[in-house]
C-alpha positions as CSV (number, residue, x, y, z in Angstrom):
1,X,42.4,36.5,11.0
2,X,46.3,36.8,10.1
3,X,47.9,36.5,6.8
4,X,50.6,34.7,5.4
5,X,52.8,35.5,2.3
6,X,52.4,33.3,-0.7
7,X,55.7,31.9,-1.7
8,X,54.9,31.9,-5.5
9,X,53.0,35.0,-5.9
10,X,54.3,37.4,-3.0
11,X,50.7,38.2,-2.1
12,X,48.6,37.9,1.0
13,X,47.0,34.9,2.1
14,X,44.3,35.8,4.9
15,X,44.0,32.6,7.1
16,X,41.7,31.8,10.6
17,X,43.8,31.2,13.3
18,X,44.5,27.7,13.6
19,X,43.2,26.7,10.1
20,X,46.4,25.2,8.5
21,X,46.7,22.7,11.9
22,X,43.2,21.8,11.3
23,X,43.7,21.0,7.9
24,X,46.7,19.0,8.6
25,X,44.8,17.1,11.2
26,X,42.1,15.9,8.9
27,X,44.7,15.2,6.5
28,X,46.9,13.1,8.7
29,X,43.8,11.4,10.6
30,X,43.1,7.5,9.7
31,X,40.1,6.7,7.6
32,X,38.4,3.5,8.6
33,X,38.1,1.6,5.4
34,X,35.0,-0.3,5.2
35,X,34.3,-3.7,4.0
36,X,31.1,-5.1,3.7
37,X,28.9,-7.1,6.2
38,X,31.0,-9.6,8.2
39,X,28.6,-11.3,9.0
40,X,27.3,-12.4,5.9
41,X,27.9,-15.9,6.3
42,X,26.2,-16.5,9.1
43,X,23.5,-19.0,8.7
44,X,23.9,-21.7,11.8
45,X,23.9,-25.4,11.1
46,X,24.1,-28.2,13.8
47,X,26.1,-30.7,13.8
48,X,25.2,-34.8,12.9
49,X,28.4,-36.2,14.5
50,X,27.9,-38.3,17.3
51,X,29.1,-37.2,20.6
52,X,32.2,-39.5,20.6
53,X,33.0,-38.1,17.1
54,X,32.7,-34.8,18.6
55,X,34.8,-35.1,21.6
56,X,37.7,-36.9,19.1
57,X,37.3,-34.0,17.0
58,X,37.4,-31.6,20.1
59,X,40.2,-33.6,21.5
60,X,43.2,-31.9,19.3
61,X,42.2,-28.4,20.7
62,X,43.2,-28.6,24.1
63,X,46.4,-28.2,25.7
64,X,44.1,-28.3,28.8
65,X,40.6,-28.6,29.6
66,X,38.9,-27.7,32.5
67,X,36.6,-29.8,32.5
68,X,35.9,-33.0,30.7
69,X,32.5,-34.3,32.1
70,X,31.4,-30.1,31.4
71,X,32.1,-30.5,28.1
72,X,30.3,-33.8,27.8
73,X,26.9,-33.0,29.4
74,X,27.2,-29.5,27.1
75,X,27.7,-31.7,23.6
76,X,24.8,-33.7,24.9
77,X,22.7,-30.8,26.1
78,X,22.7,-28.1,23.7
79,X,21.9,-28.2,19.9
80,X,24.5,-24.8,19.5
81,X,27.5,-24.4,22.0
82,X,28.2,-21.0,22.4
83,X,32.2,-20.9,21.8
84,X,34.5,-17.4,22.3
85,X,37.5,-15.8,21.6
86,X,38.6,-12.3,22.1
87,X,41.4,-10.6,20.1
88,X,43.0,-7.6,19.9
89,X,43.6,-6.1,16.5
90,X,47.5,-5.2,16.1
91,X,49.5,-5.5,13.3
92,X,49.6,-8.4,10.3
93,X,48.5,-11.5,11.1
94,X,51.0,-14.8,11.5
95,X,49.9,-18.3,11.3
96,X,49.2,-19.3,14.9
97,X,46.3,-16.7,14.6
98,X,45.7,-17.4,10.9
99,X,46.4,-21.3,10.5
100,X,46.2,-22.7,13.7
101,X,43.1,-20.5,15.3
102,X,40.8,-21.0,11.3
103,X,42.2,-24.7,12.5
104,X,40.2,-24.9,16.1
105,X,37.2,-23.3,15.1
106,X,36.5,-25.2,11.9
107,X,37.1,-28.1,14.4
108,X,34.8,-26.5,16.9
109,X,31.9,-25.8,14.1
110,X,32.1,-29.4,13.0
111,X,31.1,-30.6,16.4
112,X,28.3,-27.9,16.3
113,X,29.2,-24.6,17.7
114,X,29.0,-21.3,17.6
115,X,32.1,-19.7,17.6
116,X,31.9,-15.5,18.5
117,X,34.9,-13.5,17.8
118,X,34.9,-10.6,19.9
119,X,36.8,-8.1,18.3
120,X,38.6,-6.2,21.8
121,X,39.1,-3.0,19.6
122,X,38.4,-1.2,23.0
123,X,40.6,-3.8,24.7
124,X,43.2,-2.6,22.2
125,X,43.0,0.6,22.8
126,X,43.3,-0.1,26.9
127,X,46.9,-2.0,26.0
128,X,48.1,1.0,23.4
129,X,47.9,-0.7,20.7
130,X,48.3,1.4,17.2
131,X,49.3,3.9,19.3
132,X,45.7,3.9,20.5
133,X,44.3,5.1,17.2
134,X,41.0,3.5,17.4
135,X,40.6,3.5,13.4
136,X,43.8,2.0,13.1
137,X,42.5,-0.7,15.2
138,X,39.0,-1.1,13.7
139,X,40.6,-1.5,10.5
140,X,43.8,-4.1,11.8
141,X,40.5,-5.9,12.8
142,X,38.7,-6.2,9.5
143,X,42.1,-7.8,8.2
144,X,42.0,-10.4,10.4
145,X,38.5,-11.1,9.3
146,X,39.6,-11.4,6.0
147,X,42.6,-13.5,6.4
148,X,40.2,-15.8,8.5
149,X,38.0,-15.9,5.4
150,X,40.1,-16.3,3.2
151,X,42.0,-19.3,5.1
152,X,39.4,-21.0,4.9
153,X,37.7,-21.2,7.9
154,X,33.9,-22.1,7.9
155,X,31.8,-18.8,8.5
156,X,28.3,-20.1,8.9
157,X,28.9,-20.9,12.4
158,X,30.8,-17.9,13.0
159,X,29.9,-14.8,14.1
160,X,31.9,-11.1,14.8
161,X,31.1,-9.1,17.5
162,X,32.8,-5.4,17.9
163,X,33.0,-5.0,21.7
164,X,32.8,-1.0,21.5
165,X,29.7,-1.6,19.5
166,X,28.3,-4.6,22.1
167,X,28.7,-2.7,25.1
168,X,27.5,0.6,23.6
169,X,23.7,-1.1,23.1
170,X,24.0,-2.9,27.0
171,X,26.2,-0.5,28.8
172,X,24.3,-1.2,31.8
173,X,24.6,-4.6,31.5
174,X,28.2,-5.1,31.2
175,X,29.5,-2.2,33.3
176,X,27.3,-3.1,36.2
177,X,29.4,-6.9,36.0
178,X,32.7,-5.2,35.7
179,X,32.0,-3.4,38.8
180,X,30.7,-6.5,40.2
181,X,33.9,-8.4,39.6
182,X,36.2,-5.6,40.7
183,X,34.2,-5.6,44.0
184,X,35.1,-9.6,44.4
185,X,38.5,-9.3,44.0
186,X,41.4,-7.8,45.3
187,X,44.1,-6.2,43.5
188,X,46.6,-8.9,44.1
189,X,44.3,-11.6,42.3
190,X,43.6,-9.1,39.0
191,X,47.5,-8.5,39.1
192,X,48.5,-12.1,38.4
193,X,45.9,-12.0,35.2
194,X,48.5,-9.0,34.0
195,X,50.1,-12.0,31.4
196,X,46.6,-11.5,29.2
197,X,47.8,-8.1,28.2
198,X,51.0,-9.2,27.0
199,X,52.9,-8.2,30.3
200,X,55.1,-9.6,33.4
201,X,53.5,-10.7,36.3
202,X,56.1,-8.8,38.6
203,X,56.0,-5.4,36.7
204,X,56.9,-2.7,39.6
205,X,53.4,-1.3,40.6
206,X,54.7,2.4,40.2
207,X,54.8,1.6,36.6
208,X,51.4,-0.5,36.1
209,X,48.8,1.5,33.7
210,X,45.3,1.3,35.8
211,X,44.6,0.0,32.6
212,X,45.9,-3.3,33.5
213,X,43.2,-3.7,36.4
214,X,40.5,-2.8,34.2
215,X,41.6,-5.0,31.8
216,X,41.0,-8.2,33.3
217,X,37.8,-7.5,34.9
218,X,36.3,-6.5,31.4
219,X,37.3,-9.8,29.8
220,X,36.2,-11.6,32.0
221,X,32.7,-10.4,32.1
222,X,33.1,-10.9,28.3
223,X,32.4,-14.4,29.3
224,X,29.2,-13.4,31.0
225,X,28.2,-10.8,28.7
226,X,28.2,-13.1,25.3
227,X,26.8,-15.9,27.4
228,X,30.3,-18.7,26.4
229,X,29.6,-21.9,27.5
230,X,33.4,-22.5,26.3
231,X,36.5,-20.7,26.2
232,X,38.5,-20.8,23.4
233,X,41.4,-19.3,24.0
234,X,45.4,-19.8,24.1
235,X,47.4,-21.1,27.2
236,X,48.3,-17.3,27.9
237,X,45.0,-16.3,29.0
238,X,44.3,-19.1,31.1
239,X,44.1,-16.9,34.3
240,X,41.4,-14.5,33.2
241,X,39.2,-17.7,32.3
242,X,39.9,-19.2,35.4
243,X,39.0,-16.2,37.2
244,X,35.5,-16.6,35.8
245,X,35.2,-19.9,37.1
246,X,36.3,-18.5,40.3
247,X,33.9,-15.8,39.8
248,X,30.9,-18.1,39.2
249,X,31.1,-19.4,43.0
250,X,31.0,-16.0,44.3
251,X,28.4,-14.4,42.0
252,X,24.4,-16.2,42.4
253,X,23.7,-15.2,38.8
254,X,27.1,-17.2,36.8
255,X,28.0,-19.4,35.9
256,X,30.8,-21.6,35.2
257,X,32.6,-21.3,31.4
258,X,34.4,-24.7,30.0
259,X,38.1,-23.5,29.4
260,X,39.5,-25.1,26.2
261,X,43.3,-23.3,26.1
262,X,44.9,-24.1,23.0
263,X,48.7,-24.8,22.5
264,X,50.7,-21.5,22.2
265,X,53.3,-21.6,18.9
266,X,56.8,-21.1,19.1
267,X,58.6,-17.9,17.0
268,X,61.4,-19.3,14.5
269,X,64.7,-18.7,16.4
270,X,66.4,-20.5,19.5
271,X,64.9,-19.6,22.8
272,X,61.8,-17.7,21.4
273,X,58.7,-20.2,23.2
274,X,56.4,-17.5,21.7
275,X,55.6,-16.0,18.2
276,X,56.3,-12.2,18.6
277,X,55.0,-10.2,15.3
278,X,57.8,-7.1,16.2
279,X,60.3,-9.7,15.0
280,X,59.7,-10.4,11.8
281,X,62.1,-13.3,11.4
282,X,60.1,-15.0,14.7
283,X,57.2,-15.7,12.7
284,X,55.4,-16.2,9.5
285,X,52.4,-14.1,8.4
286,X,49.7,-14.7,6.7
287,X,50.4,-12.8,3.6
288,X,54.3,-13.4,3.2
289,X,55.9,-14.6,0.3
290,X,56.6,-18.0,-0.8
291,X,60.2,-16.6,-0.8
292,X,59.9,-15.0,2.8
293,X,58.5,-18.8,4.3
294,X,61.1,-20.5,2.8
295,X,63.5,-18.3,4.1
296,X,62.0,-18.3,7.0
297,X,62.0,-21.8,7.6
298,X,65.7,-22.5,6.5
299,X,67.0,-20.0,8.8
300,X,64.5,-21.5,11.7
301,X,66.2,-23.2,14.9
302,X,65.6,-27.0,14.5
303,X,68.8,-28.8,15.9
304,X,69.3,-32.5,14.4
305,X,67.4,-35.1,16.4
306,X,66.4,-32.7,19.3
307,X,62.6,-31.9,19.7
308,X,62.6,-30.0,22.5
309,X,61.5,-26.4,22.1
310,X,62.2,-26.9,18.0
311,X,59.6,-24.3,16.3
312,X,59.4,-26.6,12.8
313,X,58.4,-29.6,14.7
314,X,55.9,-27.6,16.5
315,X,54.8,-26.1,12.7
316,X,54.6,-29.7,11.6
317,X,52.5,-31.0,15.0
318,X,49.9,-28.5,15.4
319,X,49.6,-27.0,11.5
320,X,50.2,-29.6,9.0
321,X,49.0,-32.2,10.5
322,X,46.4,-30.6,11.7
323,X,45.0,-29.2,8.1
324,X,46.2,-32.2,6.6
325,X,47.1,-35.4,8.4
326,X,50.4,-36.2,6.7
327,X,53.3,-35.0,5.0
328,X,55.4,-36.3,1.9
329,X,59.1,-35.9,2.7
330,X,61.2,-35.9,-0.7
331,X,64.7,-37.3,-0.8
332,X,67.6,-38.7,-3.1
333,X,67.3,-42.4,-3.4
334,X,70.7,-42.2,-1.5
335,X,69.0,-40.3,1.8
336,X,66.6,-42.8,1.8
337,X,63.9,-41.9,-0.9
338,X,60.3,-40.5,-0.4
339,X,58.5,-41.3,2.3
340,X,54.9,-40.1,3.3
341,X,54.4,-39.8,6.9
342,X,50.4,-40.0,7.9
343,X,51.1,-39.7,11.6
344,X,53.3,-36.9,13.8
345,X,54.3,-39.9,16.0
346,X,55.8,-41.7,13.3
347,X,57.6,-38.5,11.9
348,X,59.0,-37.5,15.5
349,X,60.4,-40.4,16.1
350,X,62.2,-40.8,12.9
351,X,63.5,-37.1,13.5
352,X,64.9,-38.3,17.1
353,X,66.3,-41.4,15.5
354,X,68.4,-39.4,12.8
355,X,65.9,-41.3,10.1
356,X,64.8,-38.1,9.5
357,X,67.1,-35.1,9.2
358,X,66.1,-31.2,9.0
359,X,67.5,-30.8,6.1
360,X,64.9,-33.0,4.7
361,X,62.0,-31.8,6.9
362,X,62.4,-28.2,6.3
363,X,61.9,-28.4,2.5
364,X,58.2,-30.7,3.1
365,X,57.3,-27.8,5.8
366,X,58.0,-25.2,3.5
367,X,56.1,-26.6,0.6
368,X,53.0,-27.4,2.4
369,X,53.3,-24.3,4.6
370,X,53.1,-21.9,1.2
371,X,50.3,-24.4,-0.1
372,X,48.0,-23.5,2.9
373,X,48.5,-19.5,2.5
374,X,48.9,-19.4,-1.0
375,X,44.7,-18.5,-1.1
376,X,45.5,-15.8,1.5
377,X,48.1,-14.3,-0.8
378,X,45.5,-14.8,-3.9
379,X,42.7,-12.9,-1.9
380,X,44.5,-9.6,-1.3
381,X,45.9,-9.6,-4.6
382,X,42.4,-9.9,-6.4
383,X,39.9,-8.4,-4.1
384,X,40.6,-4.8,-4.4
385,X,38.9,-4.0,-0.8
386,X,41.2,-6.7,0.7
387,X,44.1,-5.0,-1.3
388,X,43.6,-2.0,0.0
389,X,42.7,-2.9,3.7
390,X,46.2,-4.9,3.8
391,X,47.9,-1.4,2.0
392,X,46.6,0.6,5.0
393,X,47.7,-1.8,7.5
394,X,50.8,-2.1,5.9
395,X,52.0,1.5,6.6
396,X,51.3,1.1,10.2
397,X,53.9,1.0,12.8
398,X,53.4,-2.6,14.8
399,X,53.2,-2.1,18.9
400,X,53.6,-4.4,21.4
């Protein structure tokens, strides 16, 4: 016991040792806000397309495949694909995970799939994320369930899976396949995966977290462990899904996973071939303002008649026409009048031509760019759980 004087009356305050730090602990430590089940949706239905209606709806997804004649004899095999994607919670959401990921699965759960999320909160904690608060992480990740929700994307195909929770009820299972895996590699091959945590492939080794072997030896027994017959994931993990496939011919029980690798989406200034949410001008989120896109957008690097690396043709490629297969461009009668475009082709090549000049594209992309997160916006403004999810997530500090 000690004892402190009180500033107002001048008396004695008897205190434990170490009391007021506790206190402030408790006081400072993040709550984990709860929102009800995810997983409420869930009710699986298969698909009636035809399997040449699913492979042209599959089609738009892949940047690469690996492999065609995989996916084929799955689609014709098995009533419910199982599709997956890992992500780690950090930070607010922008559109290439909100837009462009509700985008793929919708299109995945059309053709019959079911997609798993598997929310990495242990991943995150691995690469530091939050500052490796692992509340602030289970929470970053029940905001991007709701964004997905609220984007539209179709939920009874769609299932979340926490990994701490996951492994927690198989540890045995999984740990026994990471060891596995780290025993059929060496260190150079798990190095080159080092891009899937966000880093260079040629950081100095004195200055490599062990972290970053562990890393890709757990996701890819992910694969494994939820039993993917695809991979859903973007371009920058294509090494950890390859090493699966290299895995399967040196393990008697594995298989090997289809890799699907979507495009990866360009931030907003010159130079930037990757959305990075610390730069708030390199991308939009998911609950910005109709002010902040247009902004945005106007300020964006899209040189007249040049499509190489330009982000708002990418926007227009992979977003717009992907949610809705054309786009009204509105002009003076003098610049040409309106003209509705129902194809990217036809748009590109007008843009290369000079038929169609940013100045005129930017305002369409803006307009139907607000349109598609306006119900985003609406959803943390009315739901109070969803307002007060985004409030907390809000007051974070964003890591790398």
């Amino acid at each position: 016991m000690f004892a402190t004087i009180d500033p107002l009356t001048g008396g004695l305050i008897w205190e434990v040792e170490g009391q007021k730090e506790k206190e402030q602990k408790e006081k400072n430590k993040v709550k984990y806000v709860e929102i009800k089940d995810v997983n409420i949706q869930f009710n699986p239905r298969p698909s009636r397309l035809s399997l040449e209606e699913k492979l042209k709806l599959l089609e738009p997804i892949g940047e690469e495949l690996i492999n065609k004649d995989e996916l084929i004899n799955l689609l014709k095999t098995k009533t419910f694909p199982i599709c997956y994607d890992g992500f780690e919670p950090s930070g607010r959401m922008h559109i290439a995970q909100g837009l462009l990921r509700a985008l793929n699965v919708n299109r995945l759960v059309d053709a019959g799939c079911i997609f798993i999320f598997w929310v990495a909160d242990w991943f995150a904690l691995l690469n530091n994320k939050m500052g490796g608060d692992l509340n602030k992480i289970k929470n970053v990740g029940r905001y991007f369930i709701e964004v997905w929700k609220a984007a539209g994307m179709k939920m009874h195909n769609v299932k979340f899976l926490w990994a701490s929770d996951e492994i927690n009820k198989r540890p045995n299972d999984y740990w026994l396949r990471v060891l596995d895996l780290a025993r059929k590699f060496n260190v150079s091959r798990i190095k080159r995966c080092g891009q899937i945590m966000g880093r260079n492939d040629d950081e100095q080794d004195d200055k490599m977290a062990v972290a970053q072997l562990f890393y890709p030896c757990m996701q890819c027994n992910d694969i494994f462990f939820l039993e993917a017959d695809i991979c859903q994931l973007g371009m920058d993990q294509r090494k950890v899904n390859m090493l699966a496939r290299e895995y399967a011919d040196k393990a008697s029980d594995a298989y090997k996973p289809i890799i699907m690798s979507h495009h990866m989406m360009m931030g907003l200034l010159e130079g930037q071939v990757k959305m990075s949410k610390s730069d708030l001008n390199s991308a939009i989120f998911m609950e910005d303002s109709a002010e902040d896109v247009k902004k945005k957008i106007k300020n964006a690097y899209c040189p007249p008649q040049v499509i190489k690396d330009n982000p708002v043709l990418d926007y227009t490629k992979e977003i717009i026409f992907g949610w809705r297969n054309k786009l009204l461009i509105q002009r003076k009668p003098e610049n040409g009048g309106d003209k509705e475009y129902i194809s990217y082709a036809e748009l590109e090549a007008d843009f290369i031509s000079g038929a169609l000049h940013p100045g005129d594209l930017k305002p369409a992309v803006t307009l139907v760019l607000n349109e598609l997160i306006q119900p985003v916006r609406d959803h943390f403004t009315k739901d109070p759980e969803a307002r007060a999810l985004l409030q907390e997530i809000r007051s974070y500090q964003v890591t790398k």
